[in-house]
TORLOLO-957512 format. One record per atom (N, C-alpha, C): x negated, y, z negated; chain; atom name; residue in three letters. Coordinates in nm, 2 decimals. Example, Ala and Ser with C-alpha at 12.3 -4.5 7.8 and 13.67 -1.06 7.14 Angstrom:
BEGIN
{{-1.32; -0.57; -0.78}; 'A'; 'N'; 'ALA'}
{{-1.23; -0.45; -0.78}; 'A'; 'CA'; 'ALA'}
{{-1.32; -0.33; -0.78}; 'A'; 'C'; 'ALA'}
{{-1.28; -0.22; -0.71}; 'A'; 'N'; 'SER'}
{{-1.37; -0.11; -0.71}; 'A'; 'CA'; 'SER'}
{{-1.29; 0.00; -0.79}; 'A'; 'C'; 'SER'}
This chain:
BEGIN
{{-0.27; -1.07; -1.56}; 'A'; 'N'; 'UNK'}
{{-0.40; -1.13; -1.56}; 'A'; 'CA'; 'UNK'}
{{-0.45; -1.15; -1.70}; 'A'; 'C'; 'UNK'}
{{-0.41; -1.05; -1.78}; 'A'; 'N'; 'UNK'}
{{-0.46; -1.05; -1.94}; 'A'; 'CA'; 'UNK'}
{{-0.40; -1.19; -1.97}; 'A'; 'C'; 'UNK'}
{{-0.26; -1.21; -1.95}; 'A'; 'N'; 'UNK'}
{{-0.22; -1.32; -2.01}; 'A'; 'CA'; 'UNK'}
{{-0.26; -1.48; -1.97}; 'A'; 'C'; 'UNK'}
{{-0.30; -1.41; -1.89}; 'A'; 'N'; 'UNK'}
{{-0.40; -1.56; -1.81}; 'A'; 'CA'; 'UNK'}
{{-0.57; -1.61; -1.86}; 'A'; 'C'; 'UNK'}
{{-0.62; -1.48; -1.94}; 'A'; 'N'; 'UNK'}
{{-0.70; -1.50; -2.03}; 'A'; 'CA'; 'UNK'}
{{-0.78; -1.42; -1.96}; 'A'; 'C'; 'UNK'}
{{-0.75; -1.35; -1.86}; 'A'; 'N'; 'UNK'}
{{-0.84; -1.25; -1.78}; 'A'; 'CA'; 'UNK'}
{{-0.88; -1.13; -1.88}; 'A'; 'C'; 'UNK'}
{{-0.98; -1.05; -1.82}; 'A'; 'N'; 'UNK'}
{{-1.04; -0.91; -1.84}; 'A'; 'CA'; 'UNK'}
{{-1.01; -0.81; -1.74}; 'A'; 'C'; 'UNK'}
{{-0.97; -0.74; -1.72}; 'A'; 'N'; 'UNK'}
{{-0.91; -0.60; -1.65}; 'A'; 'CA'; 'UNK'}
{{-1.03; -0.53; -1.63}; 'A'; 'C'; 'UNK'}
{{-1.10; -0.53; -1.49}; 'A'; 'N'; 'UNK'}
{{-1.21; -0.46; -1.51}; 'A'; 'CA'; 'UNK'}
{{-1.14; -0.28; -1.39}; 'A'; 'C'; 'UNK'}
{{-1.03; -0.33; -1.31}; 'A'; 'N'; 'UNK'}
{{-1.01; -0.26; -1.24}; 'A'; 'CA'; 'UNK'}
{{-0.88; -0.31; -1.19}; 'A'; 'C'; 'UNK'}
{{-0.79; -0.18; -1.15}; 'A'; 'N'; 'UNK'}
{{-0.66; -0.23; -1.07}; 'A'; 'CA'; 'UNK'}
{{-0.73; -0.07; -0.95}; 'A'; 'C'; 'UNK'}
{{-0.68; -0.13; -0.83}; 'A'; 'N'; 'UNK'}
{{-0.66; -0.01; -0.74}; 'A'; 'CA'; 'UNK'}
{{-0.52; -0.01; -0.68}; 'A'; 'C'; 'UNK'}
{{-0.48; 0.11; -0.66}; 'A'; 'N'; 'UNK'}
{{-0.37; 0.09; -0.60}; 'A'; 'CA'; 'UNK'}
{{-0.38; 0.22; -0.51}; 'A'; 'C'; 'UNK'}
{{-0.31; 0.19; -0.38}; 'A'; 'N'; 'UNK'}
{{-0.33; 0.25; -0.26}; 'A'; 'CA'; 'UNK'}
{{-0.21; 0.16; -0.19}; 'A'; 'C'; 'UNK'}
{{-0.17; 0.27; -0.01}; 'A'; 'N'; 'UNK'}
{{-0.06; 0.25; 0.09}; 'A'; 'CA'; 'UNK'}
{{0.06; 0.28; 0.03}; 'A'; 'C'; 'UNK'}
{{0.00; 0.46; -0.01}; 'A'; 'N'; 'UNK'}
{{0.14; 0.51; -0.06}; 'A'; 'CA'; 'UNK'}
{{0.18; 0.57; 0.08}; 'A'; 'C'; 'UNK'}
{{0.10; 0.60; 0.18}; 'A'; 'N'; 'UNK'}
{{0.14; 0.64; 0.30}; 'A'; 'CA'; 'UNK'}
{{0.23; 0.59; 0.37}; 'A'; 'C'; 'UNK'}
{{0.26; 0.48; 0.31}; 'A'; 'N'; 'UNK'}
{{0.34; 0.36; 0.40}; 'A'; 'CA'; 'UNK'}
{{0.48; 0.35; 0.35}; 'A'; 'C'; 'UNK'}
{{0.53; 0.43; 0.23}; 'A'; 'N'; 'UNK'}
{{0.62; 0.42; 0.19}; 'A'; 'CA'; 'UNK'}
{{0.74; 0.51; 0.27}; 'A'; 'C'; 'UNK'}
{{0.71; 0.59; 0.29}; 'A'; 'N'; 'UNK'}
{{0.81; 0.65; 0.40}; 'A'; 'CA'; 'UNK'}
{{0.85; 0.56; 0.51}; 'A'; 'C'; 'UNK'}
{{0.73; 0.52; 0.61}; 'A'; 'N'; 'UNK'}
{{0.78; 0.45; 0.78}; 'A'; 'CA'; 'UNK'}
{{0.90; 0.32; 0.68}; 'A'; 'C'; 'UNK'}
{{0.84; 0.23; 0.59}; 'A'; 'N'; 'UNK'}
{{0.91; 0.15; 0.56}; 'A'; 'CA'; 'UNK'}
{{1.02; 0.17; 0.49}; 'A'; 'C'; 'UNK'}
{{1.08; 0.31; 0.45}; 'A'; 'N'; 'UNK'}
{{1.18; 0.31; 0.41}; 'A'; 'CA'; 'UNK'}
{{1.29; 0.35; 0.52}; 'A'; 'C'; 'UNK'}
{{1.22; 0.44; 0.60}; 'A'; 'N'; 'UNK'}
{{1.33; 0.48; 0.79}; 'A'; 'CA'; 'UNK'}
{{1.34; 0.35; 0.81}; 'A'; 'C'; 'UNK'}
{{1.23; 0.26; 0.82}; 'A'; 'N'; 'UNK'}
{{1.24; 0.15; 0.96}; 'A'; 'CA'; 'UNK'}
{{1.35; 0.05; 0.88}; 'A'; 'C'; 'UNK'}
{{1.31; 0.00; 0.75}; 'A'; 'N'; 'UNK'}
{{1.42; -0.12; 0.65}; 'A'; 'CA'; 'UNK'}
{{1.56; -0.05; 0.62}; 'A'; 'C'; 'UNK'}
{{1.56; 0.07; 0.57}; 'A'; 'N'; 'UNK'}
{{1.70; 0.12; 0.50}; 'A'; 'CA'; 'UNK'}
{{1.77; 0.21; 0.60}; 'A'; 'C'; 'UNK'}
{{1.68; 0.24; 0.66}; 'A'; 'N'; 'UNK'}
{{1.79; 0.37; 0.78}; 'A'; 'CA'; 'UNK'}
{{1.79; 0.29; 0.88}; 'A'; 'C'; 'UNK'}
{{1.71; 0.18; 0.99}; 'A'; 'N'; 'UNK'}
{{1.67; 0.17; 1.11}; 'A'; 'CA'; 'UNK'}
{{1.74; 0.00; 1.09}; 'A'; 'C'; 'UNK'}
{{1.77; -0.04; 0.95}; 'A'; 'N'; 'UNK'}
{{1.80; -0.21; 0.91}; 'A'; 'CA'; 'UNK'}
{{1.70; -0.24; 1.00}; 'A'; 'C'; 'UNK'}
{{1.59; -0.25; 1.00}; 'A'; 'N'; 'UNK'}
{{1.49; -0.36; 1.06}; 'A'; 'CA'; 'UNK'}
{{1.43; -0.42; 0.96}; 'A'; 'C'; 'UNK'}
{{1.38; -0.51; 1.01}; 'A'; 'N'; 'UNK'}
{{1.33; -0.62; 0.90}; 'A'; 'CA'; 'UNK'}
{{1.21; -0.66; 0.97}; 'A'; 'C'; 'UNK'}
{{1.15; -0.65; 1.05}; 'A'; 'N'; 'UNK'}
{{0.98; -0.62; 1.09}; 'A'; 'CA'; 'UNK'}
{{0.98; -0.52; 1.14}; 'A'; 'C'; 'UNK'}
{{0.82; -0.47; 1.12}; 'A'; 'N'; 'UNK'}
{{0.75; -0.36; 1.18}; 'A'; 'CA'; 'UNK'}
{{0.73; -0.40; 1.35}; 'A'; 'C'; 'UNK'}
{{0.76; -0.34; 1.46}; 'A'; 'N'; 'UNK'}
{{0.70; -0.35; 1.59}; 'A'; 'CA'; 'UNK'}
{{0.55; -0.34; 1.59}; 'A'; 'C'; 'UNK'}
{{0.46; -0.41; 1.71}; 'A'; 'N'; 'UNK'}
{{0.33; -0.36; 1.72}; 'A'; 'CA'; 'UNK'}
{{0.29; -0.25; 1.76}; 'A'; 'C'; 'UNK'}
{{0.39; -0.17; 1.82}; 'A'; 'N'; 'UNK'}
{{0.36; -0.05; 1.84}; 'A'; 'CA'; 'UNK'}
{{0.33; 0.07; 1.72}; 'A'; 'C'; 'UNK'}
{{0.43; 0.00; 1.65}; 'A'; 'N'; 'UNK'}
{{0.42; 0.10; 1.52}; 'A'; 'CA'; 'UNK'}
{{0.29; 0.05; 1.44}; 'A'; 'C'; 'UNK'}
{{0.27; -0.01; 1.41}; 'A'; 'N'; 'UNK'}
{{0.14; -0.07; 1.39}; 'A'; 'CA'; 'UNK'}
{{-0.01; -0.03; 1.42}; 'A'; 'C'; 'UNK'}
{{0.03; -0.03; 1.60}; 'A'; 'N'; 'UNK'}
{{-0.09; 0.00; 1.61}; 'A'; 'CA'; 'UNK'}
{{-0.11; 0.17; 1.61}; 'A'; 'C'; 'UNK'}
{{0.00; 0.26; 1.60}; 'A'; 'N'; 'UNK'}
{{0.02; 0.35; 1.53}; 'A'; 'CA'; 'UNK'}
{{-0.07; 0.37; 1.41}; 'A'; 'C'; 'UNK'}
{{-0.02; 0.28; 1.32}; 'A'; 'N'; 'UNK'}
{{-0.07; 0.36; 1.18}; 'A'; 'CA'; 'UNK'}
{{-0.21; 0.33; 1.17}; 'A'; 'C'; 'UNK'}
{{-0.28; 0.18; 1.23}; 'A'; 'N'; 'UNK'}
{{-0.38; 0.13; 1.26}; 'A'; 'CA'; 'UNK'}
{{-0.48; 0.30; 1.33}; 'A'; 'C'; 'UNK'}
{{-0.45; 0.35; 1.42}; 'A'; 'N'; 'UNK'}
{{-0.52; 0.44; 1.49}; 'A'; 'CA'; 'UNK'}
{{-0.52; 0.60; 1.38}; 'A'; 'C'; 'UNK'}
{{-0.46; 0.58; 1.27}; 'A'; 'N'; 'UNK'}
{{-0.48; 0.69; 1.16}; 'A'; 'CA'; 'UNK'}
{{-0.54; 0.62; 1.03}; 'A'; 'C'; 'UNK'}
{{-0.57; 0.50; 1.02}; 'A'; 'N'; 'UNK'}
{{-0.65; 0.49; 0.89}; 'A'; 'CA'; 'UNK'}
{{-0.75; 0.57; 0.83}; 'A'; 'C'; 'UNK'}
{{-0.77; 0.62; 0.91}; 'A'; 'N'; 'UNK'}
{{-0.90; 0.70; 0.86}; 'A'; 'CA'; 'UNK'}
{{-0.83; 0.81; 0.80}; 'A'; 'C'; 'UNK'}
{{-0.73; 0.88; 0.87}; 'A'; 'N'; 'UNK'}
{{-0.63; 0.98; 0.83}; 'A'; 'CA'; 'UNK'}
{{-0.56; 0.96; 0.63}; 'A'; 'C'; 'UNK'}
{{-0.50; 0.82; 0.66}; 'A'; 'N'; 'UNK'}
{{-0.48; 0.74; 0.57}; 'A'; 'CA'; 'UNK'}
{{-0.50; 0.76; 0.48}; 'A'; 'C'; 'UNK'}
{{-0.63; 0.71; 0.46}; 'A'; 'N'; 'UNK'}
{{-0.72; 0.72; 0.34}; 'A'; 'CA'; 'UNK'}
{{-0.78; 0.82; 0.25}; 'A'; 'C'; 'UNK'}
{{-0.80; 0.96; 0.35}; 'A'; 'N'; 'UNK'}
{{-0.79; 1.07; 0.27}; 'A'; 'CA'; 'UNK'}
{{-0.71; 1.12; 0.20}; 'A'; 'C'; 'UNK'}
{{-0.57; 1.11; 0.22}; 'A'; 'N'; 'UNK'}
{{-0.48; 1.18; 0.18}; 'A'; 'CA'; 'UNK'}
{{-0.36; 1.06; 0.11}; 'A'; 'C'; 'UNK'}
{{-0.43; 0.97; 0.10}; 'A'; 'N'; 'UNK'}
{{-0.32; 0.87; 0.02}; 'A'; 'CA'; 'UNK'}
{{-0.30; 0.88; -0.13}; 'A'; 'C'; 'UNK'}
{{-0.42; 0.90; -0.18}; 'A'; 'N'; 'UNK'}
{{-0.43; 0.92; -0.35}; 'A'; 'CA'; 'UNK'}
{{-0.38; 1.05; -0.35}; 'A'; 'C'; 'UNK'}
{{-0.33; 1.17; -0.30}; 'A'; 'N'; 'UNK'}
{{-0.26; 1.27; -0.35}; 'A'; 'CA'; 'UNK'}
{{-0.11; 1.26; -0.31}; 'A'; 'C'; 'UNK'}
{{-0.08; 1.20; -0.25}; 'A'; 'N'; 'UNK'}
{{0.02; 1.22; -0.22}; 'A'; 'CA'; 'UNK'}
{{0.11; 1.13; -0.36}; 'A'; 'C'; 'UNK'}
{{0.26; 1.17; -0.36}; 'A'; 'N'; 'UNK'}
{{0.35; 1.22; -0.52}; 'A'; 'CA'; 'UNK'}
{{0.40; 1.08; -0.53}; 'A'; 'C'; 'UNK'}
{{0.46; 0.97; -0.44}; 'A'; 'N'; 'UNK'}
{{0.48; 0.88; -0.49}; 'A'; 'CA'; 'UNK'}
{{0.41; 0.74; -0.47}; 'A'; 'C'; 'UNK'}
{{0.50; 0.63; -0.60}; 'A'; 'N'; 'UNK'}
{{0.42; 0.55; -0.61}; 'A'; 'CA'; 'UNK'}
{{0.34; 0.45; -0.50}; 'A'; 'C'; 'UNK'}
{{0.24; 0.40; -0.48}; 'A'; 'N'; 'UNK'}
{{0.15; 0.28; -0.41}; 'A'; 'CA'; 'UNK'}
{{0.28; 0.17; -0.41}; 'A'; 'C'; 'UNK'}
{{0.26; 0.11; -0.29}; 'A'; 'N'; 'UNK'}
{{0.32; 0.03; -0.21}; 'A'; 'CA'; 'UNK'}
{{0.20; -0.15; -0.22}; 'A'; 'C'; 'UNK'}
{{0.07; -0.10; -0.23}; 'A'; 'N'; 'UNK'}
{{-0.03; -0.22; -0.29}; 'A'; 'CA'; 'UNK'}
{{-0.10; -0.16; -0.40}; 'A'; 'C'; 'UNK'}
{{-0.14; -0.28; -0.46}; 'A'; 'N'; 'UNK'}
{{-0.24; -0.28; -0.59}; 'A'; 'CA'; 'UNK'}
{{-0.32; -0.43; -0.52}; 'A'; 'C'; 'UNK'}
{{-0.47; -0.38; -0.64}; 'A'; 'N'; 'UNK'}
{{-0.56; -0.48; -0.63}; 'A'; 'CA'; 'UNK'}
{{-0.60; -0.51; -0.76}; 'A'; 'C'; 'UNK'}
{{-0.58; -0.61; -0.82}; 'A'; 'N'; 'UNK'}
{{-0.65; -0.63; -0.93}; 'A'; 'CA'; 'UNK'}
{{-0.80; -0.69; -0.92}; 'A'; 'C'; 'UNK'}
{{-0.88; -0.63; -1.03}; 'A'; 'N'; 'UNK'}
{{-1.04; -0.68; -1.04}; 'A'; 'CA'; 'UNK'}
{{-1.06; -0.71; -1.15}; 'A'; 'C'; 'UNK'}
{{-1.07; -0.84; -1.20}; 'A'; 'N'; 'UNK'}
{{-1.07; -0.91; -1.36}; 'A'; 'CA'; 'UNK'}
{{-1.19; -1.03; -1.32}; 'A'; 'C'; 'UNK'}
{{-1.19; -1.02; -1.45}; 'A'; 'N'; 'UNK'}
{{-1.33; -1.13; -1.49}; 'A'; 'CA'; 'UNK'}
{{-1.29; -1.22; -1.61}; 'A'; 'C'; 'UNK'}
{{-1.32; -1.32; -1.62}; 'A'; 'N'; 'UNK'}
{{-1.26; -1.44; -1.69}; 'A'; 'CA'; 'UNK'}
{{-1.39; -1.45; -1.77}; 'A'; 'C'; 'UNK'}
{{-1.37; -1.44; -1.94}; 'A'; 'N'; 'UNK'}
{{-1.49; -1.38; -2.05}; 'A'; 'CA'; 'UNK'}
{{-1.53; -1.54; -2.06}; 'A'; 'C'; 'UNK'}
């Protein structure tokens, strides 16, 4: 974004929770989509989610950048 002429006012990153199911389901399970079922799985713990995502040890699976063009 800097190099785009942006300002960096904020990155968030978060859905480190998500890095485990997608690693069983893609590398152990060779699937290549999530089912709905799993889904609405994780969907029915967001709330869960969200507490406990920023401690947990490894890296975020999304980022958000928030920049302003000076």
């Amino acid at each position: 974004m800097e190099k785009a002429g942006f300002r960096v006012e904020r990155i968030l990153d978060f859905n480190r929770i998500s890095r485990p199911p997608w690693y069983v389901s893609g590398r152990i399970l060779k699937r290549t989509t999530l089912g709905s079922g799993q889904m609405k799985l994780f969907d029915r713990f967001v709330w869960l989610w969200r507490g406990i995502d920023q401690h947990l040890p490894w890296p975020p699976t999304s980022i958000i950048g928030i920049a302003v063009k000076p």
